[in-house]
N, C-alpha and C positions, 0 to 999 in steps of 0.2 A: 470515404472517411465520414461525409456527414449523415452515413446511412448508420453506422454502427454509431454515430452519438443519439440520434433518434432513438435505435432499439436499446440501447443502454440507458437513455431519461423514463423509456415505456417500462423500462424492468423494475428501475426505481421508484416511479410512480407506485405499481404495483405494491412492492413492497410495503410503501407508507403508506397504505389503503388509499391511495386517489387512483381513478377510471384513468384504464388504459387511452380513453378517446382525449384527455385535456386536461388542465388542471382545473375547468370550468365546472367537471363535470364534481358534485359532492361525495365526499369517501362512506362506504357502506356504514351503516347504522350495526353498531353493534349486536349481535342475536340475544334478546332479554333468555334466562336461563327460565327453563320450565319447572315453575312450582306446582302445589298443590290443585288437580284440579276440584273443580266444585261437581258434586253431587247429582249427577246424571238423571237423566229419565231410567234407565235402566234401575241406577243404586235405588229408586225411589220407590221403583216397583218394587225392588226385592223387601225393601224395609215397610212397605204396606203388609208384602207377605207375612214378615218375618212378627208383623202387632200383634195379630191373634192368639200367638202363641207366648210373646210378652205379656202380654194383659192374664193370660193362663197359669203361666209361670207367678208374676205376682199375686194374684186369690188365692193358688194352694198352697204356696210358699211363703212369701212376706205376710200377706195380711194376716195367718193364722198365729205367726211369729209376735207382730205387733199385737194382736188382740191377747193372745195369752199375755204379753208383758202388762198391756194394761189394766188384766183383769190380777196379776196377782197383786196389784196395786192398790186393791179393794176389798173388804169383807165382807165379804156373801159367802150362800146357799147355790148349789146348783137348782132350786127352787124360786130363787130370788130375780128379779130381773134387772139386768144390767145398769141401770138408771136408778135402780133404788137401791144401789149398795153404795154403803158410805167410802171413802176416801182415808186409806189410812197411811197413804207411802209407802216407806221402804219395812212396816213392822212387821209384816210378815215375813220377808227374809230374814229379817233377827230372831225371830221365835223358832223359825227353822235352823239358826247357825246355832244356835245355842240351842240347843235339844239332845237330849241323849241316844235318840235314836238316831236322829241323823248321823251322828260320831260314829256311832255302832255301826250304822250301814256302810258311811265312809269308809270306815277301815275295812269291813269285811273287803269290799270291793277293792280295793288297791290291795289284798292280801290274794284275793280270788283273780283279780289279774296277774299279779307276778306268779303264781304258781301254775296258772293257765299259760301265760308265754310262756315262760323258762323250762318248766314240767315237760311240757309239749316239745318246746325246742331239744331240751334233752333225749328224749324218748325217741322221737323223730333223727335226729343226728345219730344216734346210736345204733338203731337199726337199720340207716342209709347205710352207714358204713361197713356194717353186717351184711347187709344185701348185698355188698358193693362187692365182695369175693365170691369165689365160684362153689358155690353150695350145691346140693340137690335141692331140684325143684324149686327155684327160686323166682319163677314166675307165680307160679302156685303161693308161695308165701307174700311177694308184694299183694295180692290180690285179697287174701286173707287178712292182713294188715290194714287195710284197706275199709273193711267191713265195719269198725265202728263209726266212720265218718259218713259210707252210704246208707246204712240205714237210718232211717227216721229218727229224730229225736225224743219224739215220743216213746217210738215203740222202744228205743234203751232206755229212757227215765223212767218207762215201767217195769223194765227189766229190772235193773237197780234198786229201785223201790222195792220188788219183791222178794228180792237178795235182801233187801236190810232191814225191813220196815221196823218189824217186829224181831222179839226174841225166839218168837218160832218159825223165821226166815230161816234156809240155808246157809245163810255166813255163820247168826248170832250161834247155833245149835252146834259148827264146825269147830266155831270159838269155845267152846261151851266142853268140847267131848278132848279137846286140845288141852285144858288147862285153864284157859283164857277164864275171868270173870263175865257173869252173865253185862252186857254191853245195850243198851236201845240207841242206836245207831243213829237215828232221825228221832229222837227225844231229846237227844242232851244237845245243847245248842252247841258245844265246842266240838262234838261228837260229828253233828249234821254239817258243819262249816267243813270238817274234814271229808268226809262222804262229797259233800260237793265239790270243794277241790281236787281230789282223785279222778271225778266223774268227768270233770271238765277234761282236766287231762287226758281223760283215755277217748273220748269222742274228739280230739283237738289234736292228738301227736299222728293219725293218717295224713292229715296238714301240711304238717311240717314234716313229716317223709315223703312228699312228694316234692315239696319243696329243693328240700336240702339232698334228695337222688337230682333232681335234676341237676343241681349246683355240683358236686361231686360228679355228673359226666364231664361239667367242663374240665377237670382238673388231668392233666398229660400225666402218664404213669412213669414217663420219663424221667420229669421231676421227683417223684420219689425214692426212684435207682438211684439219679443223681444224690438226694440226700443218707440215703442208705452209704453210697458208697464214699461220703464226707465222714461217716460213724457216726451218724445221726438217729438215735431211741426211735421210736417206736412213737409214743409222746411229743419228742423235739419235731418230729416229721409233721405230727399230727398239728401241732402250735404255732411253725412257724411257714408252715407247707398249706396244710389243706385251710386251716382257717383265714388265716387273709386271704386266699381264693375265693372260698365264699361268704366273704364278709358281707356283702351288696347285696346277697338272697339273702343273707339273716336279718343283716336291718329291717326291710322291705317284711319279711316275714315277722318281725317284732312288734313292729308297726300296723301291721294286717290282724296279727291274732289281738293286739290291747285292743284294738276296734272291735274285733271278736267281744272279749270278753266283758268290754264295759257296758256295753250296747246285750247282754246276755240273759235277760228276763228267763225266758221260757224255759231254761236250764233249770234254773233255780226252781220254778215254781211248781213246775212238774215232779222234783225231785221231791220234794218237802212241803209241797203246797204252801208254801208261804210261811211255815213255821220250823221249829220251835219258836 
């Protein structure tokens, strides 16, 4: 009997964290929780590596950032040297907000991007879904399709250019034997703004048919049985079917081609050299 009160005080002890040897002996010290540790011989090295290429990243990136802001802060010459150009604030972005050509340029460019994405997107979607039945030759055609995007940008904006320049280009002369009035294509500024929207579009919608083929394999054909045999258009299938399927490529592609087209110098300038 006074064996089993011993192993029952030893159990108890236990329990309330005091040593199985006594109650002399002090109850374990709680385990401190593991926080953050500090920054290793190893993390130290890696971040000695990792300077060279920070201090790299800073000169080409940040500082060139910084110095242009400070220099549009200033009225000079690219003749003039740094120190001796006066200080005038923010008036030169006021002279730029209020310009007419700026406005002119603004608008072109958010006119030359939605017709660049959406043009594209259209063109692209439409021929995805063209490809997407069983045609002849349908490798032969994505590949063809395909051709205004791999060739050089140059070599199509001379293309182009030679098609419209003038009135004794190939279009103007087609226009001309058609009925059409005589047209300078890349003379008349509303004329050339159109030419370059077209141009864009047709070097831009191989893009977006690669894009949106891919998007349309994920789509199960099942689902469209399924909607067929609800008596679901052609349309209703297409609205409520395929486009929220690939909604996430087109965003994604919307987003890729304004990047495309805001950032699109060389288009322009090739096409028209810089005018009308």
């Amino acid at each position: 009997m006074a064996v089993d009160t011993r192993v029952a005080d030893k159990i108890g002890s236990a329990r309330r964290g005091v040593g199985v040897a006594g109650p002399g002996r002090p109850p374990a010290a709680p385990r401190k929780g593991r926080g953050k540790t500090p920054l290793g011989r190893a993390g130290k090295t890696l971040a000695l590596f990792a300077l060279p290429s920070l201090i790299l990243l800073v000169l080409l990136n940040v500082y060139p950032v910084v110095y242009s802001f400070l220099q549009s802060l200033q009225q000079g010459t690219p003749s003039t040297l740094p120190w001796q150009t006066p200080f005038v604030g923010l008036e030169n972005y006021a002279n730029v907000l209020t310009s007419e050509s700026f406005r002119n340029a603004t608008t072109f460019t958010i006119v030359f991007t939605v017709v660049g994405v959406f043009g594209s997107w259209i063109v692209g979607l439409a021929l995805a879904l063209l490809l997407r039945t069983r045609i002849p030759a349908n490798g032969f055609f994505k590949v063809l399709l395909l051709l205004p995007w791999i060739v050089p940008v140059v070599v199509s904006a001379t293309s182009w250019n030679w098609l419209v320049a003038t009135p004794q280009s190939p279009v103007p002369i087609i226009l001309e034997r058609l009925g059409f009035p005589d047209a300078n294509f890349l003379g008349d500024p509303v004329l050339a703004q159109v030419v370059v929207c077209v141009f864009k579009v047709w070097i831009s919608f191989p893009f977006m048919l690669m894009m949106m083929s891919s998007a349309l394999a994920s789509v199960d054909t099942n689902v469209y049985e399924a909607a067929k045999m609800d008596g679901a258009s052609a349309w209703q299938a297409f609205r409520g079917v395929t486009l929220p399927i690939i909604s996430r490529t087109t965003y994604i592609s919307w987003v890729l081609m304004t990047i495309f087209c805001v950032n699109d110098f060389p288009t322009i300038f090739l096409l028209t050299q810089g005018g009308p």
